[in-house]
N, C-alpha and C positions, 0 to 999 in steps of 0.2 A: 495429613493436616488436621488438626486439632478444632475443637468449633472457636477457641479464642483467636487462632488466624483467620477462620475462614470467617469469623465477625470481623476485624479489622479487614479487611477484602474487603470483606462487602460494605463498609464502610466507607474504603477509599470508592469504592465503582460508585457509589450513591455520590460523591460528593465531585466525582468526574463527571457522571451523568448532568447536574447541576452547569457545570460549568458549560458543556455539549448544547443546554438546551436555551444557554444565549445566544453559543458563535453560530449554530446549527438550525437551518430555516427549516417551520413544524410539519410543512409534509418529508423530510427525510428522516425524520425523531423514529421512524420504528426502526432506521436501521442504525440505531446510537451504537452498536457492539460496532461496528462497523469502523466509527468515528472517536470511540472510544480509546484515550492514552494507554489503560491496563491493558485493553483487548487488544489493541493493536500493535503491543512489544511478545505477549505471546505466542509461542510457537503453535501451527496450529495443531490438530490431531492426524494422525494417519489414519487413510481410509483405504478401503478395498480398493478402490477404484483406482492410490497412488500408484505409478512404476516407474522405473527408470527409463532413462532415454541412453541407447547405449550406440555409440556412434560407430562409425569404422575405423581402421588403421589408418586408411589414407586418407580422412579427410582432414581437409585444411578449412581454417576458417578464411570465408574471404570478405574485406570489406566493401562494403557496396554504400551506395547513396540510396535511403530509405523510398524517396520522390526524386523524378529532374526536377530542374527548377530551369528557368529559364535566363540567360545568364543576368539583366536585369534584379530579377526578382531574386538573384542568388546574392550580389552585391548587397540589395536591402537587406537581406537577411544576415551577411556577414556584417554590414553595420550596427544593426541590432545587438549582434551578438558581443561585438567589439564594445560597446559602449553600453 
């Protein structure tokens, strides 16, 4: 990257940053990369510490219900979701 791209960059990050430091209430401002449009369509870096997860042959995935609910509170929730 050239310093006339990496000036427009930083251009756009300044002018996102701006926009960040309306929607974004000032005690979470230090973590603007965070909340950041540019920063957060990039991919991140590999680190040491990345590795794969490597499964077995036979496992199956199975679905499960994250919480019971109780049947009540599972209606509420399906209306919720419904509407």
């Amino acid at each position: 990257m050239d310093n006339k791209e990496n000036w427009k960059r930083k251009k756009k990050v300044k002018a996102d940053y701006r926009k960040i430091e309306e929607i974004v209430l000032r005690k979470f401002l230090k973590w603007r990369k965070v909340f950041g449009k540019i920063e957060s369509e990039r991919i991140p870096t590999r680190k040491i510490w990345d590795y794969a997860i490597d499964l077995k042959e036979t496992f199956k995935l199975q679905k499960r219900k994250i919480y019971p609910l109780f049947k009540d509170k599972r209606k509420e929730v399906q209306n919720f979701v419904n509407n």
